[in-house]
C-alpha positions in Angstrom: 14.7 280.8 271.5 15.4 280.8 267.8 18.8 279.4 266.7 21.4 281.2 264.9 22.5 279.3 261.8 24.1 281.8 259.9 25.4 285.3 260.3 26.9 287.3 257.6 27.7 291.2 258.7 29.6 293.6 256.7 30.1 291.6 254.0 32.2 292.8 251.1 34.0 291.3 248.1 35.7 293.0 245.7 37.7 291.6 242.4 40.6 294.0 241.3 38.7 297.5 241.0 35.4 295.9 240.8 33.4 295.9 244.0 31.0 292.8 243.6 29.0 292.9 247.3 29.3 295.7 249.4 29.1 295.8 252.6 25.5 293.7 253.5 24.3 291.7 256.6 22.1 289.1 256.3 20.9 285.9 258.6 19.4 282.7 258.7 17.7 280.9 261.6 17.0 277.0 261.7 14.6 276.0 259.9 14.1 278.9 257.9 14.0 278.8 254.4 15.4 282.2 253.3 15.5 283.3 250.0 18.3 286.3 248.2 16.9 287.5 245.4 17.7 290.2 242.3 18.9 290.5 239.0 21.3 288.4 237.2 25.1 290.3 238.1 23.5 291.7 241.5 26.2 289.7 243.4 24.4 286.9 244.9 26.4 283.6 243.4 29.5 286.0 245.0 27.6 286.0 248.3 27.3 282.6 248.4 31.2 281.9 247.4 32.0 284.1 250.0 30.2 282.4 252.2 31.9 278.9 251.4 35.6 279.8 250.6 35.5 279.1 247.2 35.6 282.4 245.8 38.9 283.2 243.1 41.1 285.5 243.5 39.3 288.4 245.2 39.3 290.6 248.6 36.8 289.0 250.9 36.3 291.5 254.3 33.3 291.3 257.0 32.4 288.4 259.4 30.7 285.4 258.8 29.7 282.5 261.4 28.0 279.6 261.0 26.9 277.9 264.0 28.1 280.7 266.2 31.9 280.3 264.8 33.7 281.8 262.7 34.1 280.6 259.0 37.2 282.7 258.0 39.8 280.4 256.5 38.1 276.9 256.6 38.3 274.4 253.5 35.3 273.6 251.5 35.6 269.8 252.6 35.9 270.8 256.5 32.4 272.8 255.8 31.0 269.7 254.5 32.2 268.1 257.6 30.8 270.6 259.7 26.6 269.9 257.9 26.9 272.7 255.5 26.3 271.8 251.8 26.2 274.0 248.8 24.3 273.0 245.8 26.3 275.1 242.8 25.0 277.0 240.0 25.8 274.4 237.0 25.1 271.7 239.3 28.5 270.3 239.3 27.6 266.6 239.3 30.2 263.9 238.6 29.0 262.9 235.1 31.5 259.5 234.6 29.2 257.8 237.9 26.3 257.1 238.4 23.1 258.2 240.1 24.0 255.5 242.7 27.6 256.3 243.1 27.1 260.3 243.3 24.9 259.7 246.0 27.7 257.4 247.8 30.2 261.0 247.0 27.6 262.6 248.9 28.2 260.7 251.9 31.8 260.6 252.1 32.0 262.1 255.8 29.9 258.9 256.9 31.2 255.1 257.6 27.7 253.9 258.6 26.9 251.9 255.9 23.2 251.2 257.3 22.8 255.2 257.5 23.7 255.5 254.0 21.7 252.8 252.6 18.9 254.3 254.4 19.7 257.8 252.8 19.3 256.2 249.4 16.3 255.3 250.0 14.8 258.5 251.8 15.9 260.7 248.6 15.0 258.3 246.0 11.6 258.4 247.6 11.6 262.1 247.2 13.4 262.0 244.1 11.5 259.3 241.7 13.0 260.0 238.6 16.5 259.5 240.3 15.9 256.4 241.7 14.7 255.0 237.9 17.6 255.8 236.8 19.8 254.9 240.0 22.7 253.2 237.5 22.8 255.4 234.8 25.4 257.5 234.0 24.8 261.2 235.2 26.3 262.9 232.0 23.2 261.5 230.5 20.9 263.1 232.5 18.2 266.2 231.5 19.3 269.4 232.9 16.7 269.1 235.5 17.6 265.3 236.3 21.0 266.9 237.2 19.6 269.4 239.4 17.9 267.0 241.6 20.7 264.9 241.6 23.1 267.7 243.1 20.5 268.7 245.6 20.1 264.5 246.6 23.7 264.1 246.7 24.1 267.4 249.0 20.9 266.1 251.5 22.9 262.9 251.9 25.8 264.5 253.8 22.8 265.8 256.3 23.2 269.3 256.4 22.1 271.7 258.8 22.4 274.7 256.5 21.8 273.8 252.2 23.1 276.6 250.1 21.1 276.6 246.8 22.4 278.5 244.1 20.2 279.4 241.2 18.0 275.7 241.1 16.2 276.8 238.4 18.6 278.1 235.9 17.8 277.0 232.4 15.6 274.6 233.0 12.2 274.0 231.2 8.7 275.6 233.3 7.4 271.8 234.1 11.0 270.9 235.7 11.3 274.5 237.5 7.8 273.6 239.0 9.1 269.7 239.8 12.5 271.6 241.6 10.6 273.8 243.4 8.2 271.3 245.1 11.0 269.8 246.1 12.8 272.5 247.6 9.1 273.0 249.3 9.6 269.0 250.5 13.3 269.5 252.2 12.2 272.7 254.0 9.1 270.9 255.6 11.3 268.4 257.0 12.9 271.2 259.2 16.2 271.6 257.1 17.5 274.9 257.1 18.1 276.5 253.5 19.6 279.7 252.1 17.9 279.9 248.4 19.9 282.2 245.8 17.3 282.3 242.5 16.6 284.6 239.9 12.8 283.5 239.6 12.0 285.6 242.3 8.0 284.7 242.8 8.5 281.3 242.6 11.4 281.8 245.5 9.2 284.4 247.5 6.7 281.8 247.4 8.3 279.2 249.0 10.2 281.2 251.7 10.1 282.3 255.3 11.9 285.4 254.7 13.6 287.1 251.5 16.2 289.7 251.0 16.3 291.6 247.7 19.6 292.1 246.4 20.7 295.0 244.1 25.0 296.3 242.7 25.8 294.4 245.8 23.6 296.0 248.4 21.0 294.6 249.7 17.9 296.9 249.0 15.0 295.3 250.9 14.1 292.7 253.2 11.4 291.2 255.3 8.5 288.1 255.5 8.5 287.1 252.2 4.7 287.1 251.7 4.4 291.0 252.6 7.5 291.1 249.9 5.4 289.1 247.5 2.7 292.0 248.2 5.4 295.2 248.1 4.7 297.2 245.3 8.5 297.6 244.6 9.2 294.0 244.1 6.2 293.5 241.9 7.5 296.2 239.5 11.1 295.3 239.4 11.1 291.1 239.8 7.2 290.1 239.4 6.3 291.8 236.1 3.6 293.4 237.8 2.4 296.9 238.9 
C-alpha cells in the first residue's frame, strides 16, 4: 500500500484582499517525485510557505498533514526535526561559512558524529564541485554552486519529504542541466520530493506526477509523461503546439 507523505486539501491563502491560492488539493506519496508547475505569480512559492509556516502576514485556511498529522501551527525548526526540508527560492545559504560548515548547519538535529561525517562524504560524492571547494566561503560561490549547496545542506538533515522551490531560477542552461541531474540522482535513491519550477519540461521530465498551477487553482493534473504529451501544456508551458 502506497504511503501518504503529504496531504494538502482546501488550501487557501489570501494577503489583505488578494487571494494568492484558492482553495486546491494536492498529494504526495513516498518516493514520488511530484512536480507543481505554472507561470511565475500562479501561487506556487505561496503553496509551499503555506505548507512550511513560514508564510507573512496572511490568512492561511484548509488542512494539511504530513505523515498523517497535522501541520497547523508547528515551527519551521520542529519540521526540520520531523525529516522535512525545504530548499528556498534564493537559496538562502549562510554565506560567512563555508561549504564544510553549512553542511554541519545542515545537520544540527544530529549528535552522531560518525553519521555526519558519513553524510559529507555521500553528498560531496554527488556533489563534486562542492566537495572542491569544501573550505571556501559560500558568498563566493556561482549561483549554481549555491544551489547545490542548499539542496546538500537540506539532504544532510535526511528528509523524508525535500521541498524544492524554483532550483533553477537564474541560473545558466549548462548549470540548470547539472541541477537537474541531480534532482534526477536524490529521487532514485527513494527520497520523496515536492518540485515547485517554472521550467516546466525540464520538471515534467523528471517527475512521477505533475500538477499545473494557474491564479491559484490548480488547472490540471496527472502522470507527468501523458502531461508532457497534453496538448494544453505544450501550448501554454512547452512552447509548442
Amino acid at each position: 500500500m502506497t504511503t501518504n507523505i503529504l496531504k494538502v486539501q482546501q488550501l487557501s491563502v489570501a494577503y489583505g484582499g488578494i487571494q494568492a491560492v484558492k482553495g486546491i488539493d494536492l498529494e504526495v506519496n513516498e518516493g514520488e517525485l511530484v512536480t507543481l508547475i505554472g507561470a511565475n505569480g500562479a501561487g506556487k512559492t505561496t503553496t509551499l510557505k503555506a505548507i512550511t509556516g513560514t508564510l507573512p502576514a496572511s490568512r492561511v485556511e484548509g488542512h494539511i498533514e504530513y505523515l498523517g498529522q497535522p501541520l497547523k501551527g508547528k515551527k519551521s525548526f520542529e519540521l526540520v526535526k520531523d525529516k522535512l526540508a525545504m530548499v528556498p527560492e534564493g537559496r538562502g545559504v549562510f554565506t560567512r561559512m563555508s561549504i564544510q560548515e553549512n553542511l554541519l548547519m545542515g545537520a544540527y538535529t544530529s549528535d552522531d558524529k560518525g553519521q555526519i561525517a558519513a553524510d559529507i562524504d555521500k553528498w560531496f560524492a554527488v556533489f563534486p564541485r562542492l566537495k572542491e571547494r569544501a573550505a571556501q566561503m559560500a558568498g563566493t560561490l556561482s549561483g549554481g554552486e549555491q544551489q547545490m549547496l542548499a539542496m546538500a545542506r537540506a539532504l544532510m538533515s535526511h528528509p523524508k519529504l525535500l521541498l524544492l522551490d524554483e532550483p533553477s531560477m537564474g541560473l545558466s542552461p549548462i548549470m540548470v542541466e547539472k541541477i537537474f541531474e541531480v534532482i534526477r540522482n536524490v529521487s532514485a535513491q527513494g527520497i520523496t520530493i515536492l518540485l515547485v519550477e517554472q521550467n516546466a519540461k525540464l520538471a515534467l521530465e523528471a517527475a512521477h506526477r505533475g500538477y499545473v498551477m494557474e491564479s491559484g487553482l490548480i488547472t490540471m493534473q496527472g502522470q507527468a509523461q501523458q502531461m508532457l504529451d497534453d496538448p494544453r501544456v505544450k501550448a501554454a508551458y512547452l512552447g509548442e503546439g
